[in-house]
C-alpha positions as CSV (number, residue, x, y, z in Angstrom):
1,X,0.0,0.0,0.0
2,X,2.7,2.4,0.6
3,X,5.0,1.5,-2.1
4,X,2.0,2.0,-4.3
5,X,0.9,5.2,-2.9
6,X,4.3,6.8,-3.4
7,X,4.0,5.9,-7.2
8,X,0.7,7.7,-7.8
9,X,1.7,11.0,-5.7
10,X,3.9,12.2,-8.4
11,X,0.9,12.2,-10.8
12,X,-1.7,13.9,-8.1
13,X,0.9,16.3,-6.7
14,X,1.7,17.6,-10.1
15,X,-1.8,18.4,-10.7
16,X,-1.8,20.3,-7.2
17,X,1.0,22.1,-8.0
18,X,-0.4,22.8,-11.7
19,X,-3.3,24.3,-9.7
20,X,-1.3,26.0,-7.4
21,X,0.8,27.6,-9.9
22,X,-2.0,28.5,-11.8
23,X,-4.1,30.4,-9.1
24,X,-1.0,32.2,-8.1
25,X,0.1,33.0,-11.5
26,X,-3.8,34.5,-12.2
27,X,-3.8,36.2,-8.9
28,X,-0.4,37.9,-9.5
29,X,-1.4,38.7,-13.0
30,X,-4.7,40.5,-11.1
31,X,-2.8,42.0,-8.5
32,X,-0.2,43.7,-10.9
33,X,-2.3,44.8,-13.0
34,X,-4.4,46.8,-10.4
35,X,-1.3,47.8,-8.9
36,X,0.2,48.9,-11.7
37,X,-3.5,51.0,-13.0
38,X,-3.3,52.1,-9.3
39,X,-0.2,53.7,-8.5
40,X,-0.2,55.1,-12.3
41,X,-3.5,56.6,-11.9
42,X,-2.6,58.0,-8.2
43,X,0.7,59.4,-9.3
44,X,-0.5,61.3,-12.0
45,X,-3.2,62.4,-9.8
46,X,-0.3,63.7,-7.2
47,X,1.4,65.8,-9.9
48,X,-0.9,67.1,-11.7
49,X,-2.5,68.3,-8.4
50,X,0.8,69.9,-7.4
51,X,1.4,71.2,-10.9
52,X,-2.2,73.1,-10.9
53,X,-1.6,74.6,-7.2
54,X,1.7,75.8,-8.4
55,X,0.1,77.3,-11.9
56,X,-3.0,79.1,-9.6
57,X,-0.2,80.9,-7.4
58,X,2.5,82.2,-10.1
59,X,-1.0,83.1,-12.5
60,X,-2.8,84.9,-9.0
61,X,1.1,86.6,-8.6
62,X,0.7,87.8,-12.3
63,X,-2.6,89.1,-11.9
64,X,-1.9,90.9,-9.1
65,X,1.3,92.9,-10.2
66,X,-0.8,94.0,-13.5
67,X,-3.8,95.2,-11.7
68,X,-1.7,97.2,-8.6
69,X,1.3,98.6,-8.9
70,X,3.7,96.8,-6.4
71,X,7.2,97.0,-5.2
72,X,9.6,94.6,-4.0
73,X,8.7,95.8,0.1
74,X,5.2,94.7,-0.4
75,X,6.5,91.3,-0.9
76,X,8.7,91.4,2.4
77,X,8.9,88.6,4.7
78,X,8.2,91.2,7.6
79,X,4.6,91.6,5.9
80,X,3.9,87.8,5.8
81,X,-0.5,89.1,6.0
82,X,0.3,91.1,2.5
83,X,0.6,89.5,-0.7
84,X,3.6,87.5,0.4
85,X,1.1,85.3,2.7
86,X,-1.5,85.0,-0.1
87,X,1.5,83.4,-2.1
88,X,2.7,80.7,0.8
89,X,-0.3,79.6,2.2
90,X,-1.3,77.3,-0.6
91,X,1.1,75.1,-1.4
92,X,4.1,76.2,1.1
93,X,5.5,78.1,-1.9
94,X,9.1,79.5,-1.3
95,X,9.1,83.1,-2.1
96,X,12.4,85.1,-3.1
97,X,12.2,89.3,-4.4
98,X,14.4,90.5,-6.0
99,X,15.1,94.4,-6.4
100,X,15.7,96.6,-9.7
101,X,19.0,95.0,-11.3
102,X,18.1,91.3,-9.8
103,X,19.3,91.9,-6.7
104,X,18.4,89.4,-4.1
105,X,16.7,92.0,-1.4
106,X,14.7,89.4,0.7
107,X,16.1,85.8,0.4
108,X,14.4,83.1,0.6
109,X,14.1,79.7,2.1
110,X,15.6,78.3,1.1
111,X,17.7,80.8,-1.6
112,X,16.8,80.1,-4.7
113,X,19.1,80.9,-7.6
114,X,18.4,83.7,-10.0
115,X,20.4,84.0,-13.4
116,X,20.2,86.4,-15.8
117,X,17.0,85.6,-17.0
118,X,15.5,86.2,-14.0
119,X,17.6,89.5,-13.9
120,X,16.0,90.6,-17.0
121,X,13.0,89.9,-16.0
122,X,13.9,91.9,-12.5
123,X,14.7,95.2,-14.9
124,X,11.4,94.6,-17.1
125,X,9.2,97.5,-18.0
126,X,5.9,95.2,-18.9
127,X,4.4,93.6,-15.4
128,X,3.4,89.9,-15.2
129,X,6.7,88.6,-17.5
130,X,6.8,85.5,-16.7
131,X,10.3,83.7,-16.6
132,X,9.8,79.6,-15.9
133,X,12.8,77.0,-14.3
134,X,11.7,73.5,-14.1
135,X,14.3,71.1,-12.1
136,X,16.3,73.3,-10.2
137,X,19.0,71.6,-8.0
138,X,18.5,73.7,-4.4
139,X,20.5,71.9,-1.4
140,X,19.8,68.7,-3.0
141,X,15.9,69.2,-3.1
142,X,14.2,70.0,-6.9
143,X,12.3,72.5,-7.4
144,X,10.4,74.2,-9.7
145,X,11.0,77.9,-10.0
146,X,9.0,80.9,-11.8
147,X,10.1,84.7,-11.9
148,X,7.5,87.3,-12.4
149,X,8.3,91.3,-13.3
150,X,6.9,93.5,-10.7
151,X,6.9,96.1,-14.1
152,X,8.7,99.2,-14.3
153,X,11.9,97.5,-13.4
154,X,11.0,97.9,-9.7
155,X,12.4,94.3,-9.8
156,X,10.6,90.3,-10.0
157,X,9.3,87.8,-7.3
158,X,10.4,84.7,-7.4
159,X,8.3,81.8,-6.3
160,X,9.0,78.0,-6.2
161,X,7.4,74.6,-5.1
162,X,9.4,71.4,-4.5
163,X,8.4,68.4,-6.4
164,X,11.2,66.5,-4.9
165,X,9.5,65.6,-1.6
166,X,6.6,64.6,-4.4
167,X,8.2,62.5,-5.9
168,X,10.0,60.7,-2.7
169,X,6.2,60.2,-1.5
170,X,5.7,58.6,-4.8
171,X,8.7,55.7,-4.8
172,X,7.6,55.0,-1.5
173,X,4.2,54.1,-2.9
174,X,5.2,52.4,-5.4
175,X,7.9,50.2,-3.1
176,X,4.6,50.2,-0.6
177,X,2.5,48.5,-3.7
178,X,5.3,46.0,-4.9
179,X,5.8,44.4,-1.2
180,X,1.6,44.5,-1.5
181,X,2.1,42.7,-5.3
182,X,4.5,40.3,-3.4
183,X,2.5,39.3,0.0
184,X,-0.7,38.6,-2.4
185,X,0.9,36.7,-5.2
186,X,2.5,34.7,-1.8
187,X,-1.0,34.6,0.1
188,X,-2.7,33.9,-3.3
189,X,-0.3,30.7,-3.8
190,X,-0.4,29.6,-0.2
191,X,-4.3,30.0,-0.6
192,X,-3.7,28.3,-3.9
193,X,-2.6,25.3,-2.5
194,X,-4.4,24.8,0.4
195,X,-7.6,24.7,-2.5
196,X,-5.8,22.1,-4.7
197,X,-4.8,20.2,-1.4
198,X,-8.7,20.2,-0.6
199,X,-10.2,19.9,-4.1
200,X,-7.5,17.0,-4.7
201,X,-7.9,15.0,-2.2
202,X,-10.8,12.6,-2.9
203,X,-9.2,12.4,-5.8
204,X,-5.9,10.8,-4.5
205,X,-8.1,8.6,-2.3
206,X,-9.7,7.8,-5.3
207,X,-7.0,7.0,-7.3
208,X,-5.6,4.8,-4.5
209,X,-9.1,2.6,-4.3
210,X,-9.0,2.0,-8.4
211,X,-4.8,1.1,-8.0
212,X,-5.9,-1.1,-4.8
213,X,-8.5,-2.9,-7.1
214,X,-5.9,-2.7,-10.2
215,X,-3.0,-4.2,-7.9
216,X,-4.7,-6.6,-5.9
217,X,-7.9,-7.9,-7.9
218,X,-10.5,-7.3,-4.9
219,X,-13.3,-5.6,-5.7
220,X,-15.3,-5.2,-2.1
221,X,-13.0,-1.9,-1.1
222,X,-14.1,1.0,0.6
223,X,-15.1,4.1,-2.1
224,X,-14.8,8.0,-0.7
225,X,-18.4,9.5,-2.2
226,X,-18.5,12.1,0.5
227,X,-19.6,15.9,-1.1
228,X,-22.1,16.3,-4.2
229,X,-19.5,17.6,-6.6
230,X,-18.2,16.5,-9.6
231,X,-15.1,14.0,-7.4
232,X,-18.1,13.2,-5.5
233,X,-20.4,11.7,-8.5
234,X,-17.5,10.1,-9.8
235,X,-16.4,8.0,-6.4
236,X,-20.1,7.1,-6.3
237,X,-19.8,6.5,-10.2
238,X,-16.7,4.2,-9.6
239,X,-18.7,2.6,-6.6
240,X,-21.5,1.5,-8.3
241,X,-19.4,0.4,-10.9
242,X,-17.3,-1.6,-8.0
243,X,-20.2,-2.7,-6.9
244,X,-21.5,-4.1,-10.5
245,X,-18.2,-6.1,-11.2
246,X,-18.5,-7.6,-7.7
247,X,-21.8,-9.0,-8.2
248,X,-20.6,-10.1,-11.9
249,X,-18.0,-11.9,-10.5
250,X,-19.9,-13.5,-8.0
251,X,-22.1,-14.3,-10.1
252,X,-19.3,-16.4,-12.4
253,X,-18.3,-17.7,-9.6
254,X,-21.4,-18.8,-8.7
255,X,-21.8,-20.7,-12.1
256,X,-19.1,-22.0,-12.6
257,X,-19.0,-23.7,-9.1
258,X,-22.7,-25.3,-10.4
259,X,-21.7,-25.5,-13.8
260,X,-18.7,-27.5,-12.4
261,X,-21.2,-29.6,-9.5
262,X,-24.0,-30.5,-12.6
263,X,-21.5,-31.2,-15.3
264,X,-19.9,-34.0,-12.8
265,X,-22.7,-36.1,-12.6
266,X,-23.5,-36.9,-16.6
267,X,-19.9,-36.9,-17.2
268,X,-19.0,-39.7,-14.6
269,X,-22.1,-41.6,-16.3
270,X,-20.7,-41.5,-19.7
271,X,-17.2,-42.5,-18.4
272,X,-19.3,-45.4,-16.7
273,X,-21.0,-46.1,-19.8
274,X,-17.9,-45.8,-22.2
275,X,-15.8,-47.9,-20.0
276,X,-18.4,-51.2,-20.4
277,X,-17.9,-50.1,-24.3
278,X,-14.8,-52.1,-24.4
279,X,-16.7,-55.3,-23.0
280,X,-19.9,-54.8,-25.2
281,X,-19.1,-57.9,-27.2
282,X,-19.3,-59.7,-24.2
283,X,-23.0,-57.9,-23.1
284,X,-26.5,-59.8,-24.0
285,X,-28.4,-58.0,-26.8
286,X,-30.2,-56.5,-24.2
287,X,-27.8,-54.5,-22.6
288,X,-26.0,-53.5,-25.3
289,X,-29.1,-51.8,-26.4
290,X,-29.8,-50.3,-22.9
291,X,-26.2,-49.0,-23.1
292,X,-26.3,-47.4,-26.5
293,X,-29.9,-45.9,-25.5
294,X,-27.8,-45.0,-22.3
295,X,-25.1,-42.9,-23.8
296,X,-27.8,-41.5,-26.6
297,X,-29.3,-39.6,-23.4
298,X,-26.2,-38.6,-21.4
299,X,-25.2,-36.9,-24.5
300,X,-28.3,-35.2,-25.0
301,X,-28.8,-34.6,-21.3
302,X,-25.2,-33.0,-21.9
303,X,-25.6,-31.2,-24.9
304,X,-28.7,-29.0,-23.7
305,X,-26.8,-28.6,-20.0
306,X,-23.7,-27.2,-22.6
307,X,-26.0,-25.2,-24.8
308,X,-28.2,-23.4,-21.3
309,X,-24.7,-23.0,-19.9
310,X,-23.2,-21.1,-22.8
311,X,-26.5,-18.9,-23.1
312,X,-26.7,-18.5,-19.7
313,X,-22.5,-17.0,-19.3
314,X,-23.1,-15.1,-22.4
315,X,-25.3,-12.5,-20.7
316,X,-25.7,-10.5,-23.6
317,X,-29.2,-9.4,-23.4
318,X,-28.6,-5.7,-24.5
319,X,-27.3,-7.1,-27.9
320,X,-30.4,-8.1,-29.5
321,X,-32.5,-4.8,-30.7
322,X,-35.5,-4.3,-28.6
323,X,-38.9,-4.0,-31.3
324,X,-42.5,-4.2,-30.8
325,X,-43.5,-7.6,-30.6
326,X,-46.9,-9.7,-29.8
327,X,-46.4,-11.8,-26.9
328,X,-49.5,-13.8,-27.7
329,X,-47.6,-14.8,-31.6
330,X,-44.7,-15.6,-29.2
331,X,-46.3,-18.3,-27.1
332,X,-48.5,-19.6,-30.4
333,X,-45.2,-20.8,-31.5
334,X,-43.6,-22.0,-28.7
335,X,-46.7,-24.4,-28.5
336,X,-46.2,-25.0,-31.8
337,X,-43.0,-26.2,-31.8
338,X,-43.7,-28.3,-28.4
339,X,-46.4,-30.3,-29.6
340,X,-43.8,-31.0,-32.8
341,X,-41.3,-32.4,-29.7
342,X,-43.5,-33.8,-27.6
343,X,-46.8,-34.7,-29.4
344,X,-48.4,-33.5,-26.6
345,X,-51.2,-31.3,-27.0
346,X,-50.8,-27.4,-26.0
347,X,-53.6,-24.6,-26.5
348,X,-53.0,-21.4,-26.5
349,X,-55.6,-18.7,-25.1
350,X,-55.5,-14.5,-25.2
351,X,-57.1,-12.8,-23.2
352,X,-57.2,-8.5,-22.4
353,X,-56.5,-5.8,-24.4
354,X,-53.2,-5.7,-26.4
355,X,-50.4,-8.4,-25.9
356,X,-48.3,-6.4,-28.0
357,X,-45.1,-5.4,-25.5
358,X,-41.5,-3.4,-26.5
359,X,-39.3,-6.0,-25.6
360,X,-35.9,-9.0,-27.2
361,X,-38.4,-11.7,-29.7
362,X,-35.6,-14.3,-29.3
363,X,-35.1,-13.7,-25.2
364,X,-38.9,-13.9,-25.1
365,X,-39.1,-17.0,-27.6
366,X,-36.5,-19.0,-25.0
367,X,-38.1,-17.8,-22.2
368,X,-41.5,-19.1,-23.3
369,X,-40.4,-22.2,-24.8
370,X,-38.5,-23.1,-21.5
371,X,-41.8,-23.0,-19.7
372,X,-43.8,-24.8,-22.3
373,X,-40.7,-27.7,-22.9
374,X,-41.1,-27.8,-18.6
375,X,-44.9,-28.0,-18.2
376,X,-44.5,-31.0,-20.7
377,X,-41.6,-32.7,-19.1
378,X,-43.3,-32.6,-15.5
379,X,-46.8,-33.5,-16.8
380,X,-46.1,-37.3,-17.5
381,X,-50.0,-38.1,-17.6
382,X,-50.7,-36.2,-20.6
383,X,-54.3,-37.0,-19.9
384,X,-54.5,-32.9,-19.9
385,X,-53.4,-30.2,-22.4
386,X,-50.7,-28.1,-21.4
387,X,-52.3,-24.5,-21.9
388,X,-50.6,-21.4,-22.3
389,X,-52.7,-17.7,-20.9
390,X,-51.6,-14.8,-22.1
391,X,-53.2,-11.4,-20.7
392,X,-53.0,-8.3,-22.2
393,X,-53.5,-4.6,-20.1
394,X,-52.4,-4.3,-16.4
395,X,-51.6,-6.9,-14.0
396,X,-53.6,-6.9,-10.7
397,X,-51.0,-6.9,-7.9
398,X,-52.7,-9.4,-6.3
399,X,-52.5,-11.7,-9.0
400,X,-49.0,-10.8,-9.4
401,X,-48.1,-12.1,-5.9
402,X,-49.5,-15.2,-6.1
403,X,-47.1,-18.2,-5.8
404,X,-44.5,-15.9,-4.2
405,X,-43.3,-13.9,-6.5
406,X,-44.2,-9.9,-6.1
407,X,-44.4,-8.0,-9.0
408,X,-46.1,-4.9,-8.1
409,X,-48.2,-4.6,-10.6
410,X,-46.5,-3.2,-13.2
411,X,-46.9,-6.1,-15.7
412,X,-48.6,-5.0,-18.9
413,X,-48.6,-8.8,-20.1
414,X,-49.0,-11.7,-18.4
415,X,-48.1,-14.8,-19.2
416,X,-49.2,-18.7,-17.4
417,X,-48.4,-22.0,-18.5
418,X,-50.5,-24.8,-16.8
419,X,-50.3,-27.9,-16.7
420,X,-51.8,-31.2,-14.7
421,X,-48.7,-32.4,-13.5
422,X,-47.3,-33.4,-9.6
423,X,-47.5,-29.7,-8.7
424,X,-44.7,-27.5,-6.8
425,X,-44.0,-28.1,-3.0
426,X,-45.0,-24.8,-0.8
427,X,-41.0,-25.2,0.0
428,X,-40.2,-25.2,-3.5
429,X,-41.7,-22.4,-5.0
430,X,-39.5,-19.5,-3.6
431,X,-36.4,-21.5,-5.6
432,X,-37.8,-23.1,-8.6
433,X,-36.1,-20.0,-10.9
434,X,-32.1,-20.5,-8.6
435,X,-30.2,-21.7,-11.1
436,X,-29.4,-25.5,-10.8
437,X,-31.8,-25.6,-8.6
438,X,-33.9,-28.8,-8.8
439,X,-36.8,-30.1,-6.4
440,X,-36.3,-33.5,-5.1
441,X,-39.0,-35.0,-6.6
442,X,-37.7,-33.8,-10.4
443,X,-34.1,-34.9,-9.8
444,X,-34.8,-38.3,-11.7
445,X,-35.9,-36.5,-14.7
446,X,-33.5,-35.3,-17.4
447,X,-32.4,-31.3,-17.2
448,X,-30.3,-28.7,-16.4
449,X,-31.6,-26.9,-13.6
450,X,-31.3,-23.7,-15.9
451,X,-34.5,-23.5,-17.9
452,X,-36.6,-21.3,-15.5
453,X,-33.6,-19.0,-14.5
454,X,-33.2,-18.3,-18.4
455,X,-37.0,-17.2,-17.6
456,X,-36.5,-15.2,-14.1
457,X,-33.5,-13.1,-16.3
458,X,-35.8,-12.4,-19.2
459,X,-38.5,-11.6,-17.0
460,X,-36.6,-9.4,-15.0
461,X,-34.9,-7.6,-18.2
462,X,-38.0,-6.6,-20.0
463,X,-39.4,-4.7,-16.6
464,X,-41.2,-8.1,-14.7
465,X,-41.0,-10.9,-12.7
466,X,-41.4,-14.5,-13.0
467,X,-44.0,-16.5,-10.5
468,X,-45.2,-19.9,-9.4
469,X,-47.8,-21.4,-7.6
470,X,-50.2,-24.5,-7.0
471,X,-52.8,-24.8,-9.2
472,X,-56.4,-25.9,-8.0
473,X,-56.9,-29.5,-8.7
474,X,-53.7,-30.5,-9.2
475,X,-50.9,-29.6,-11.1
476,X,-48.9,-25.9,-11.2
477,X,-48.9,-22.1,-13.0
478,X,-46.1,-20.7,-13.5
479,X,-45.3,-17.8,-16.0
480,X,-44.1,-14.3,-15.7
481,X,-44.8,-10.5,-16.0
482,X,-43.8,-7.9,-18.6
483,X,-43.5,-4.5,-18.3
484,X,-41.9,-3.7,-21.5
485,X,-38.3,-2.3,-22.5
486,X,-37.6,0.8,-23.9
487,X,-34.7,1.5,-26.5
């Protein structure tokens, strides 16, 4: 069991670790992907936000310089409620003046650098020139930096915003949504494989019940068909399946234990009978022709006993096309061909509706010879016909339990052979259809043993039953139900 359960686990692990990967792999994909649109969408959100806020200050700062004459005092830092204060309380803009000739009068913080075109724009005549710096290095912090003319060449203002800091908040997002990425492509696999571990199972414990029965032949072993799942429906599949090939090998087993127990008997007879061969010159006229008569029946006896057998193993009852035929044509010529046998007289009578069934003509033909051939072997009188009743339309449950056999009701046809033989003993009647199964009282007469369990499997195939009881007066019925077959 172990050695064989180490075999199959490289199979059923790769198929948890297929579905493992998988999940993860589709997770991560997902989890990327949002993190990617996320922190793309958020950082562009972040700098186009600081970019406006920066754009609203230097284009107020414009505004103001070209609608009131300002110098480079009312932009102090010692006047922080003026129009200095309107341009840091924003966005934390750094504000730098500079004076006629782009002088630095009141520094900022930190300084920011001015060059020469800030100095021109310092000295220009027109208010609101607008001069614009975009990633300048100030004490290792970027900014962006814009210089606007105060007009007249009273000197500029210089105002900047640092995107630096903005873009530091930004890496740290993106390294925060990476180790997110990470942890749920991890939890997603972990997750992943708990799931396949689950899911898979049922699956390795079915797999070890089908190598158990591969391996070692038995077919009684315990199938998991816990859930109602797919796995589920096929453990109870596979069990019912089990549970078939059990009973089909029971079954053979059965038969060829009997097969084995009724073939001994005419066997050792016709060893018997061949062994005196050799002495037959030596025999009276008499006995030779006892012995010859003798072997004649063995054989026969033998034959039949081969012939029942062979039908009986094939089992093949779903091979012959299922057509609408006319039970009561059915028994007509089984009678038919008895009387041609026998010589003994059989009358068929129809009664009901409609004998006319879905069902197998040559399973139904056996099946109705077999109790015809038996009515006339048991009924050695032959004072009496042998007659054959064949009802159309529903069965009566009562009827259908007589003699034993329960069929429900659900017969559409009925069939009953009678005859005037010895009858069936009460003990009898529950095991007249066994196979090899012959009442004490019949054990003298030639047969099988397998005639009536070649009925009970026809019966049974075409939707009835077989049954048997005593008939008033002497004698026995037995016959059997039809419900019909559908193909």
């Amino acid at each position: 069991m172990t050695r064989r359960r180490l075999l199959a686990r490289p199979r059923l692990s790769s198929l948890r670790t297929t579905f493992t990967v998988s999940f993860a792999a589709v997770a991560a994909v997902v989890t990327v992907l949002v993190g990617f649109l996320s922190y793309d969408a958020a950082s562009r959100l972040v700098r186009v936000d600081q970019q406006t806020v920066f754009e609203d200050v230097v284009q107020d700062l414009r505004d103001q310089v070209r609608q009131h004459a300002l110098a480079p005092d009312d932009f102090a830092a010692s006047r922080s409620a003026g129009p200095r204060g309107d341009l840091i309380r924003p966005s934390g803009t750094v504000v730098q003046v500079l004076g006629p000739g782009g002088t630095v009068v009141d520094r900022g913080s930190p300084a920011l650098p001015a060059d020469a075109d800030d100095r021109r724009a310092a000295a220009a005549q027109a208010a609101g020139r607008l001069v614009e710096h975009r990633g300048v290095e100030v004490h290792d912090e970027v900014y962006r930096v814009a210089t606007v003319a105060l007009g007249g060449g009273r000197g500029a203002v210089q105002v900047a915003q640092e995107f630096s800091d903005t873009e530091d908040l930004l890496r740290e997002l993106q390294q925060r949504t990476v180790l997110l990425v990470s942890a749920v492509v991890v939890a997603a696999g972990l997750f992943g494989w708990w799931l396949a571990r689950r899911i898979t199972s049922r699956l390795v414990r079915l797999a070890g019940a089908a190598e158990d029965v591969a391996r070692t032949g038995r077919l009684g072993i315990q199938v998991p068909v816990a859930g109602r799942d797919e796995v589920a429906r096929l453990g109870r599949s596979f069990d019912r399946m089990l549970g078939r090939l059990a009973q089909s090998e029971e079954d053979q087993r059965r038969l060829v234990q009997d097969a084995g127990h009724e073939l001994r008997t005419p066997l050792t007879s016709l060893r018997t009978n061949i062994s005196m061969l050799r002495r037959i010159d030596e025999l009276p006229p008499d006995a030779r022709g006892e012995l010859v008569a003798d072997l004649a029946q063995e054989s026969r006896e033998l034959t039949d006993l081969v012939n029942e057998l062979v039908d009986l193993a094939a089992g093949q009852p779903d091979a012959e096309p299922v057509q609408r035929v006319d039970v009561a044509d059915i028994a007509e010529d089984a009678a038919v061909a008895t009387r041609r046998r026998t010589g003994r007289p059989v009358t068929v009578r129809v009664t009901g509706a409609t004998t006319v069934v879905d069902g197998r003509p040559a399973a139904l033909q056996r099946a109705m010879s077999n109790l015809v051939e038996n009515a006339a072997k048991f009924d050695r009188g032959g004072a009496a016909p042998i007659e054959v009743v064949v009802t159309g339309g529903e069965v009566p449950e009562a009827d259908a339990r007589a003699g034993g056999a329960d069929t429900g009701g659900a017969g559409t046809v009925r069939v009953e052979v009678l005859d005037r033989g010895p009858g069936i003993a009460e003990e009898d009647l529950v095991r007249v259809f066994d196979r090899f199964y012959r009442a004490p009282d019949a054990r003298s007469l030639p047969g099988s043993g397998l005639g009536l369990s070649i009925v009970r499997e026809v019966a049974t195939a075409h939707g009835g039953a077989p049954f048997a009881r005593r008939r008033e007066g002497g004698g026995s019925v037995i016959g059997f139900t039809l419900g019909g077959l559908r193909g």
